[in-house]
C-alpha positions in Angstrom: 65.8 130.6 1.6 65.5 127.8 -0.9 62.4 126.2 -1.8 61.5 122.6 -2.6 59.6 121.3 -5.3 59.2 117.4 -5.5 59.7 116.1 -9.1 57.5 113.2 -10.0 60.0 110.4 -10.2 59.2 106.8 -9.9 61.7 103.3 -9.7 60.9 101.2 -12.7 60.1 97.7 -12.4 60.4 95.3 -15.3 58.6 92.4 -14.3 55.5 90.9 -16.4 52.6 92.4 -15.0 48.4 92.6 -15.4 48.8 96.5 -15.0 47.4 98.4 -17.4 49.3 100.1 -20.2 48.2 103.7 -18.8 49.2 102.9 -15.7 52.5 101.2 -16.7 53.3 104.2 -18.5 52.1 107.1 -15.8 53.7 105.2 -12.7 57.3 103.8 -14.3 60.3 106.5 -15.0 61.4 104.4 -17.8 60.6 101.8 -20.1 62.4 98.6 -20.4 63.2 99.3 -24.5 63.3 103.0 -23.9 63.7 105.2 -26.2 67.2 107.0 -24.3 68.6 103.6 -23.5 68.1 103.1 -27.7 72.0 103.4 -28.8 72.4 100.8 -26.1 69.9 98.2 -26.8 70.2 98.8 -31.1 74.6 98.7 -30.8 74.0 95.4 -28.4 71.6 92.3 -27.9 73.2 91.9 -24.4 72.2 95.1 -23.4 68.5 94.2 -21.7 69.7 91.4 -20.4 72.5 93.3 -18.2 68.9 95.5 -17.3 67.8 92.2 -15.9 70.3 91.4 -13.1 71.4 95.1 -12.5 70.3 98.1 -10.8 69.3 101.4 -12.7 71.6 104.2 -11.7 71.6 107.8 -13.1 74.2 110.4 -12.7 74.5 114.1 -11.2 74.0 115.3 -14.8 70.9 113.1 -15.8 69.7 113.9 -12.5 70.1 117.9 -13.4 68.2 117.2 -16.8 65.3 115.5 -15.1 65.3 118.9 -12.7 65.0 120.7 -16.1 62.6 118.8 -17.8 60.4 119.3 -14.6 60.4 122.9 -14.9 60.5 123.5 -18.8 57.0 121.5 -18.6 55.5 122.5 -16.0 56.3 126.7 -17.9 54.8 125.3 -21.1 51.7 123.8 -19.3 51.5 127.0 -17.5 51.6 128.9 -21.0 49.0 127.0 -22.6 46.5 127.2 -19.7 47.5 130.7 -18.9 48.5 129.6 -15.2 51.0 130.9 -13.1 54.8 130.6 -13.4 55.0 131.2 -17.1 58.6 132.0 -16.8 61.6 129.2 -16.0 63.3 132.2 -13.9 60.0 132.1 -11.5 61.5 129.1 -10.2 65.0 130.4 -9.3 66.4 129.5 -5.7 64.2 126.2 -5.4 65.4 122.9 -5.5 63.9 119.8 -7.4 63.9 116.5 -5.9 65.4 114.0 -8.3 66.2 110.2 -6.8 67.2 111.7 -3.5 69.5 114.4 -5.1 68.4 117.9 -4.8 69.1 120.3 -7.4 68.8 124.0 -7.1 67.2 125.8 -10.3 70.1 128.7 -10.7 69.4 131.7 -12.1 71.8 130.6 -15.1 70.1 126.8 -15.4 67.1 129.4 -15.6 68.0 131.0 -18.3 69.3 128.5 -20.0 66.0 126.4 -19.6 64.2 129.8 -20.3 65.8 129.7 -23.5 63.6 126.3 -24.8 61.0 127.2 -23.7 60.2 130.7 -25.7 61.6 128.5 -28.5 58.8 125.9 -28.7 56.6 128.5 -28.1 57.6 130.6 -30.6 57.3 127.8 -33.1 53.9 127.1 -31.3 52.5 130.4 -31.9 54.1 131.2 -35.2 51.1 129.1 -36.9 47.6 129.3 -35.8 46.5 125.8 -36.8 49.7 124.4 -34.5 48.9 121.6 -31.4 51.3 121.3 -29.1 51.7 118.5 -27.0 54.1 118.7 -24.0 55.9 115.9 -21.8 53.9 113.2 -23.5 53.9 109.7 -23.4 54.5 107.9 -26.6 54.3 104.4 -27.8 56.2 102.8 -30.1 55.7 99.3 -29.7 54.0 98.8 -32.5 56.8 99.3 -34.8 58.9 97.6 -33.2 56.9 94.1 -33.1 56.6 93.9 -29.1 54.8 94.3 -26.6 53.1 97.7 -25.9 53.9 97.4 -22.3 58.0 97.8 -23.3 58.1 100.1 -25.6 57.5 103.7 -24.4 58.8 106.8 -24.1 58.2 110.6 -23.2 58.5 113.1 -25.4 59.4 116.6 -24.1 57.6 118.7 -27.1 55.6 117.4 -30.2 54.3 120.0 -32.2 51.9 119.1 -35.2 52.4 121.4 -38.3 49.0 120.7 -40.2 49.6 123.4 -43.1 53.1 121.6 -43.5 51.8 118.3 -43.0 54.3 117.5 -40.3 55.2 116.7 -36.6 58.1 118.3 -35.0 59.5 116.6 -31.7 61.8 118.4 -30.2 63.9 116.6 -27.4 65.2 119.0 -24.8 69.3 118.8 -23.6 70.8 120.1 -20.8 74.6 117.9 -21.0 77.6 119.8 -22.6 78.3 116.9 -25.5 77.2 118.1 -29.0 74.6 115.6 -29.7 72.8 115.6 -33.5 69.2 115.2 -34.7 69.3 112.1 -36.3 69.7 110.1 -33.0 67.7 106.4 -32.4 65.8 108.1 -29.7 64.5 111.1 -31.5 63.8 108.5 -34.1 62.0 106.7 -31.8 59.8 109.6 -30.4 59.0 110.4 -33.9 57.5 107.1 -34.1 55.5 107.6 -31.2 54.6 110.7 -32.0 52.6 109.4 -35.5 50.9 106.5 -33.3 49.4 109.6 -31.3 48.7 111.8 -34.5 48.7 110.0 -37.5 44.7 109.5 -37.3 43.5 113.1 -36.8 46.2 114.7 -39.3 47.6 114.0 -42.4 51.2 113.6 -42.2 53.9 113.5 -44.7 57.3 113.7 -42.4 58.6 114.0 -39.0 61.4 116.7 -38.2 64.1 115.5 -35.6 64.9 118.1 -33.3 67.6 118.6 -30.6 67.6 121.7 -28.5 71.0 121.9 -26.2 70.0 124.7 -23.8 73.8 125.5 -22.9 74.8 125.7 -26.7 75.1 129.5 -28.2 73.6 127.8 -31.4 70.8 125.2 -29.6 69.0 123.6 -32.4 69.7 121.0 -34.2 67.2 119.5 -37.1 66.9 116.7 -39.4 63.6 116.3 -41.8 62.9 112.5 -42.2 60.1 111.1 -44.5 57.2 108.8 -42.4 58.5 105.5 -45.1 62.0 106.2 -44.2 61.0 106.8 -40.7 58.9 103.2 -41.0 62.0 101.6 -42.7 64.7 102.5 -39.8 62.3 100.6 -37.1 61.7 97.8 -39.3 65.3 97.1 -40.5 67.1 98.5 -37.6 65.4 99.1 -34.4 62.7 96.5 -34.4 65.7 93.6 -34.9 67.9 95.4 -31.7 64.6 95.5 -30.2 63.1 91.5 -30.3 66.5 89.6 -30.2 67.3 92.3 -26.8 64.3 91.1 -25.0 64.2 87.3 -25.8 68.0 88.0 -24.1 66.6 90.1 -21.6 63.1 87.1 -20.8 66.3 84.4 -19.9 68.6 86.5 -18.3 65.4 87.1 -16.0 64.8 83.9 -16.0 68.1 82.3 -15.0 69.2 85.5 -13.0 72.4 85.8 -15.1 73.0 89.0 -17.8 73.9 87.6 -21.5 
């Protein structure tokens, strides 16, 4: 018989608000510039302003990733507090609860999930002086030039390297399509990842990482120094970013997508 597990997914909301930033960030799915919507908002000013007059949807495949995010994190949580369920295949015949949708952790999505997992932990416990930081919230407002409230993302693994003076994230993918390192989001959960680090470690570089659990080859890397990291928000993302939400603020205002 199939269990159920309830995912913690909530609507996102966009309106101005009072709330604060923690609870912004703990309660909402998504931020409005979010990091995954990135190639959207960078490639088009228009883009948060269509966010403004339309409803979110998500897909049967983004709806499957969510499923497997839930359970890769809640195995590496389990690792590093030796809990229970330590093993992605311990969750086999129960089904995750995903915007209505409910999607049934195979014995293949298993291993596939399975697969991450002992990776990041392998990294995690090659070197004693690691941290590892999983399903973390990250802001990156700050080098984007807006508000703190709008510019957030979660990471799915950030592991701090102190003896290589360097953070890994690592963004987990469950889709079919080859996607590389170097992407805007990845860039932008490197970002995030120094506003959570950069003042307990010395850091010199950030190393993009994709993991494509259905791949035979999963892993995908690309080393990036912090200026060159600094120089891509400043130049790229942070001008996508400000002209998208003064488009996005009168599209709201008016009720009509720019």
């Amino acid at each position: 018989m199939l269990g159920f597990h309830e995912a913690a997914i909530a609507s996102p909301t966009y309106d101005l608000t009072q709330e604060p930033l923690e609870d912004i960030m703990e309660n909402e799915a998504h931020a409005l510039i979010s990091a995954s919507g990135s190639p959207g908002w960078i490639a088009c000013y228009a883009y948060l302003a269509q966010r403004a007059t339309q409803p979110d949807t998500s897909s049967p495949a983004a709806r499957k990733g969510t499923a497997g995010h839930d359970v890769a994190s809640q195995v590496l949580q389990a690792r590093l507090s030796n809990g229970n369920r330590q093993s992605c295949y311990d969750f086999v015949g129960e089904c995750i609860a995903v915007e209505g949708d409910l999607i049934e952790i195979t014995e293949g999505f298993a291993q596939e999930l399975e697969g991450y997992v002992d990776y990041v932990w392998g990294l995690y416990k090659s070197d004693p002086d690691a941290v590892l930081l999983v399903e973390t919230k990250v802001n990156y407002a700050s080098y984007l030039g807006v508000p703190k409230d709008k510019a957030w993302g979660t990471s799915d693994a950030i592991l701090v390297l102190p003896s290589l003076r360097r953070v890994k994230v690592i963004d987990l993918k469950t889709g079919h399509g080859a996607v590389a390192a170097d992407t805007p989001q990845n860039k932008l959960y490197g970002l995030g990842s120094l506003a959570e680090v950069e003042l307990a470690f010395e850091v010199d570089e950030v190393e993009l990482t994709i993991y494509q659990s259905p791949f035979d080859e999963p892993v995908s890397e690309h080393l990036i120094s912090i200026p060159d990291l600094k120089m891509w928000a400043r130049t790229t993302a942070a001008m996508a970013a400000q002209h998208g939400l003064r488009n996005y603020a009168l599209a709201q205002e008016h009720g009509v997508s720019a």
